[in-house]
C-alpha positions in Angstrom: -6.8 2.8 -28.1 -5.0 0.2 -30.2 -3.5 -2.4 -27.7 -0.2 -2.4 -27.4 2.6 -1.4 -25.4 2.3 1.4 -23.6 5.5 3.6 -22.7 5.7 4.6 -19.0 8.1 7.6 -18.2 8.4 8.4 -14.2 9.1 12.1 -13.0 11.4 11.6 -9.8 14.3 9.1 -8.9 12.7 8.7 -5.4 11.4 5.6 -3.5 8.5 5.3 -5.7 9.8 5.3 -8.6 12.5 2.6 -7.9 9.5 0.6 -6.7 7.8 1.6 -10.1 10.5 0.5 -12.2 11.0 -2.9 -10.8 7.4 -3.7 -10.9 7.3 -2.8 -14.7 10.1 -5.5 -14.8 8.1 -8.1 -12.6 5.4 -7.0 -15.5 7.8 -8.0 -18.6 8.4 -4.6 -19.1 10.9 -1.9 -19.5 10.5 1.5 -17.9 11.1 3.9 -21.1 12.8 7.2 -19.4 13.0 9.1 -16.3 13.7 12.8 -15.6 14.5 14.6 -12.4 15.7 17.7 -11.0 19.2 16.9 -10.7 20.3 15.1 -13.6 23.2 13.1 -12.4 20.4 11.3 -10.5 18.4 10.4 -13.2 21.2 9.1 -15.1 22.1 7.4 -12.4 18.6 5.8 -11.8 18.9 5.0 -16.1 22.0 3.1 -15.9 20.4 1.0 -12.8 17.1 -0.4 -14.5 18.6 0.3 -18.1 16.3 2.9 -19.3 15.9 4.4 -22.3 15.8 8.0 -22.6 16.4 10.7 -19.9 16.3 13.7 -20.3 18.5 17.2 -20.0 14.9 18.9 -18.4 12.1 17.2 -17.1 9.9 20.0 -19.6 11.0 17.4 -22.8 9.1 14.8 -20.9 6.2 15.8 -22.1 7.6 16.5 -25.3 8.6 13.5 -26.5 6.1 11.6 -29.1 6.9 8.1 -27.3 6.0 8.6 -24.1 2.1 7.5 -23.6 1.7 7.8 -19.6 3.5 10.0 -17.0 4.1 8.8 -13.6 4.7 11.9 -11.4 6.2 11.0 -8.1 8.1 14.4 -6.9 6.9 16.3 -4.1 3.3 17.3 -4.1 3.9 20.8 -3.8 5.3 20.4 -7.6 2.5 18.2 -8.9 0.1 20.9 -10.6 2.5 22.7 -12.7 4.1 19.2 -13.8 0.3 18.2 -14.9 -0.5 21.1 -16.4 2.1 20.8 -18.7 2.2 17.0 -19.3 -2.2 17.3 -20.0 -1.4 20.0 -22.4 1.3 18.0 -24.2 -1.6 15.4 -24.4 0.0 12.8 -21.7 -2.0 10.3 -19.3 -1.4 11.3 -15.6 -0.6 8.8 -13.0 -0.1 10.9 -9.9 1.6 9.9 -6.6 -0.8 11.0 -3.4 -1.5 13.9 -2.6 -2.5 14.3 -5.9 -2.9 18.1 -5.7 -2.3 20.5 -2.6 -5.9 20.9 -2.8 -9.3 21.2 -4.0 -9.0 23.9 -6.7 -5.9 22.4 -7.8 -7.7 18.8 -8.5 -10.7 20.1 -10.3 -8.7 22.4 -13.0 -6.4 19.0 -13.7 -9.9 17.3 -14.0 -11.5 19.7 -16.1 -8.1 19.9 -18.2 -8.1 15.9 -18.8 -11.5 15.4 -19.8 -10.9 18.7 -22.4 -8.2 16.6 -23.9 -9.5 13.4 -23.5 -6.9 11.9 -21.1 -6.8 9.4 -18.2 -6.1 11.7 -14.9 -5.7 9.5 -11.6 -3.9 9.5 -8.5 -1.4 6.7 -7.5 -3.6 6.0 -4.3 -2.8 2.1 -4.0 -6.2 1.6 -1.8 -8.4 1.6 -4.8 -6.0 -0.9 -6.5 -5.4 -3.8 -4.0 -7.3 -7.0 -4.5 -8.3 -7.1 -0.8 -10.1 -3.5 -1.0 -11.8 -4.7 -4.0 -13.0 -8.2 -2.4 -13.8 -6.1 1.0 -16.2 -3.4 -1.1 -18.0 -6.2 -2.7 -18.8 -8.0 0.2 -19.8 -5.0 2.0 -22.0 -3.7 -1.0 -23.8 -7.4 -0.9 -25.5 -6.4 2.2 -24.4 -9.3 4.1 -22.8 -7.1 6.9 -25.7 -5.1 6.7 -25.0 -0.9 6.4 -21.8 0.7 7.4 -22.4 2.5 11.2 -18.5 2.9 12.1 -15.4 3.4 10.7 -12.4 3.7 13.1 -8.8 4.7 11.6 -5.2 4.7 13.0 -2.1 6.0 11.1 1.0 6.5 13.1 4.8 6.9 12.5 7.5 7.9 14.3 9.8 10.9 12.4 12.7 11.9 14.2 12.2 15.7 14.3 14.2 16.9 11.1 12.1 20.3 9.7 13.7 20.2 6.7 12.4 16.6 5.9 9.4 16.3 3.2 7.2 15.4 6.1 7.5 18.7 8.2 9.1 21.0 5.9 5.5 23.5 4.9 7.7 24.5 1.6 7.4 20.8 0.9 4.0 20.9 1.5 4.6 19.0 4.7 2.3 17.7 7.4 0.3 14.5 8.5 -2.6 15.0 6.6 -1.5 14.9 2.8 1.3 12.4 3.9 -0.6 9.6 5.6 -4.2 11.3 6.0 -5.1 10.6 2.7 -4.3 6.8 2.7 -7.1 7.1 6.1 -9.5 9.4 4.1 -9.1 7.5 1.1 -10.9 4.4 2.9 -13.3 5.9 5.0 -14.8 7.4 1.9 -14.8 4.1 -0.1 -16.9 2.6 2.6 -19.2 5.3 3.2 -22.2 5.8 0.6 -21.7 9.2 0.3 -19.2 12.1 1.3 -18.8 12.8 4.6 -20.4 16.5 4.8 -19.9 16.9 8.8 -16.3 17.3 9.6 -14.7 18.3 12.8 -10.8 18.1 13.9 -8.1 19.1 16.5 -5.1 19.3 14.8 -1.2 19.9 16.4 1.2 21.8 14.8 5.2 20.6 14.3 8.0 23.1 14.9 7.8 23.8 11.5 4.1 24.9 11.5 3.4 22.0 9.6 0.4 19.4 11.1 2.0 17.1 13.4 -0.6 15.4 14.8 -4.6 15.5 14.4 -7.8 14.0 15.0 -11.1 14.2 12.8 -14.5 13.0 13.0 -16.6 12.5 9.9 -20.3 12.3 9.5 -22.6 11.9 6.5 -26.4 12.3 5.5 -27.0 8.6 6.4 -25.6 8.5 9.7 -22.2 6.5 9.2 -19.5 8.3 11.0 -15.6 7.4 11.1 -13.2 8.9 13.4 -9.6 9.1 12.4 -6.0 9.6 14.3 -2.9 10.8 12.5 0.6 11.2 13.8 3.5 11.9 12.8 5.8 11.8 16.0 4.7 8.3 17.7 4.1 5.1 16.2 0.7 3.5 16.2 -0.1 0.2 14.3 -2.0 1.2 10.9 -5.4 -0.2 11.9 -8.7 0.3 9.8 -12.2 -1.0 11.3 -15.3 -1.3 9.5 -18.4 -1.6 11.9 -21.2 -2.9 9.9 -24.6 -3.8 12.0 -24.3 -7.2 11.2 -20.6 -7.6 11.7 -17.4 -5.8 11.8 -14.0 -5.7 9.4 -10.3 -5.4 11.1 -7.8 -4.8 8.3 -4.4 -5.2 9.9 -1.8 -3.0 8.1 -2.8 -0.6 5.3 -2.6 1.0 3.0 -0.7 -2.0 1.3 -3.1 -5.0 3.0 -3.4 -8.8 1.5 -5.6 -9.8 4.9 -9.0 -8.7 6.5 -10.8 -10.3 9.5 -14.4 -10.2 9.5 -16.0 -11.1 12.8 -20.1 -11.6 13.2 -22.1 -9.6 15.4 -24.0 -11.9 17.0 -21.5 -15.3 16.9 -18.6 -14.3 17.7 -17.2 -16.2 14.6 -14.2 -15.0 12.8 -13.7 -15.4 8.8 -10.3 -14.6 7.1 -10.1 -12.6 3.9 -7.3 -13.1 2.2 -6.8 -11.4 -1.3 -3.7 -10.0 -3.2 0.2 -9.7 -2.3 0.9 -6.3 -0.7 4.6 -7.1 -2.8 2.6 -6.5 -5.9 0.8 -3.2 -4.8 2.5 -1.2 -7.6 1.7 -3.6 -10.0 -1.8 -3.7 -9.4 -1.7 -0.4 -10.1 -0.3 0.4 -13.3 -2.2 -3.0 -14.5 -5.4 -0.5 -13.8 -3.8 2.6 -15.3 -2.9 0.3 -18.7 -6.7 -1.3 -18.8 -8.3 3.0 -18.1 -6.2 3.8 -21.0 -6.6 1.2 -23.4 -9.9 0.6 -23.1 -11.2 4.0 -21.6 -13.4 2.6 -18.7 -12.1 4.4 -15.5 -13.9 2.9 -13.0 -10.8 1.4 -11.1 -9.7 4.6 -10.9 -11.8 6.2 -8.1 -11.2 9.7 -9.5 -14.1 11.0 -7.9 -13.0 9.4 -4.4 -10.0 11.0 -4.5 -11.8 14.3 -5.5 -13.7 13.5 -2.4 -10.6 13.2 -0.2 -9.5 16.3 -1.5 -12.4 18.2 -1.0 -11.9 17.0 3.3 -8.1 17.5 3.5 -9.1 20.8 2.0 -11.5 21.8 4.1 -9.7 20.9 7.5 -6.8 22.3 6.2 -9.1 26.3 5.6 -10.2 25.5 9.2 -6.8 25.1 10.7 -5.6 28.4 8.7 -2.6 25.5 7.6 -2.0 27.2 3.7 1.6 26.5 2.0 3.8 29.2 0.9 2.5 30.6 -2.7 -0.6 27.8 -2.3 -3.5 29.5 -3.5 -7.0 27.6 -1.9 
């Protein structure tokens, strides 16, 4: 593709996609329109970062000739139909996680972009932060020798509301598709290959939805990752990387600027420092411009994220936990 400037449109007048539209700004650039469910609110979100167009129903999104990449950020019970039609309409897909509700979902979208030729990703901000990026090549290098351990934390206290988004099962509610996938999404981007040997314990919310859970992971090669999720107590949003030669303490993820790696055998400590976690959005639709404009989709991780899927998916057929109308 010709370089030049490529119009964003966002689907959604949520946290996101304020974020979105001031990074585009921080980028010298103008968000182009916006469509939501209620109108009012996208009009309202329009008049705030002065966008272009917005439209009457979300459907001429994918109508309109301008518009060269679609930022879905609505609930992700409502993601597949929203890229079915923007793939058919021949849009690129930037898709907030959980990309799809699961694994069947995902691989139609995937078979549907490369048909058409388009960019299909999923708005995971791991695979886009400098610090991920400095943190895989050091650990492919060797240095640290192979991965043996990954340990993961994810916590957050949500006041029990089962109408909210992250209890409510019509929302497609629940810990794991909310913060499991930023946890997942590491642990398989450390790992050589997929984790094939997956057990859990999972507790369910009022709502039915997954409260609370714990999973341990193991692959053909022996590296294992254990990984605790809640969603009604607060836990600091630790990730460690036990390597034989060394091990990796991120402090705060998914959005992390600073690593710690600390040797085996010394004792000594070494800072990582890479990135701004202000910037997170920025680093990645700076990725999404460079897939689309120059067709290498590498920074992507598509199939990472087909490999997350594929795990929440799973668990999720062992736990009996389907959404209404969801079909596996």
């Amino acid at each position: 593709m010709e370089n030049r400037n490529l119009n964003w449109a966002v689907l959604g007048t949520g946290v996101i996609a304020n974020e979105m539209a001031t990074a585009l700004g921080k980028m010298g650039k103008k968000l182009y329109a916006v469509g939501n469910r209620t109108h009012s609110k996208a009009v309202a979100f329009a008049e705030k970062y002065g966008v272009e167009k917005v439209y009457e129903q979300i459907e001429e999104m994918f109508l309109d000739p301008k518009v060269d990449i679609v930022y879905i950020t609505s609930p992700h019970n409502t993601h597949y139909q929203f890229m079915r039609q923007a793939l058919e309409q021949g849009k690129h897909l930037f898709v907030e996680k959980s990309i799809t509700l699961n694994s069947r979902e995902l691989d139609e979208m995937i078979a549907l972009a490369e048909e058409k030729g388009l960019v299909l990703a999923e708005a995971m901000t791991i695979w886009h932060m400098p610090l991920y990026k400095k943190l895989w090549e050091i650990v492919q290098s060797g240095t640290l020798g192979k991965v043996q351990m990954i340990t993961m934390n994810f916590g957050s206290f949500k006041e029990y509301d089962m109408k909210n988004r992250f209890f409510n099962l019509d929302l497609a509610g629940g810990a794991l598709l909310d913060i499991g996938v930023y946890a997942l999404s590491i642990v398989r981007s450390f790992m050589e290959e997929k984790p094939e040997q997956i057990v859990s314990q999972m507790r369910r919310s009022p709502a039915g939805s997954d409260e609370q859970t714990s999973i341990l992971l193991m692959n053909s090669l022996g590296q294992m990752a254990t990984v605790a999720l809640t969603l009604h107590s607060k836990q600091p949003k630790r990730a460690m990387i036990s390597c034989e030669g060394g091990y990796i303490e991120i402090m705060e993820y998914p959005r992390g600027d600073r690593a710690v790696i600390v040797d085996t055998l010394s004792g000594e400590k070494k800072e990582v420092l890479a990135g701004d976690t202000k910037e997170a959005l920025i680093y990645e639709m700076q990725d999404m411009e460079r897939a689309v404009e120059t067709g290498d989709l590498s920074d992507m991780k598509l199939m990472y994220t087909r490999d997350v899927m594929d795990i929440m998916t799973r668990l999720r057929k062992t736990w009996k936990l389907q959404y209404p109308d969801e079909k596996w």
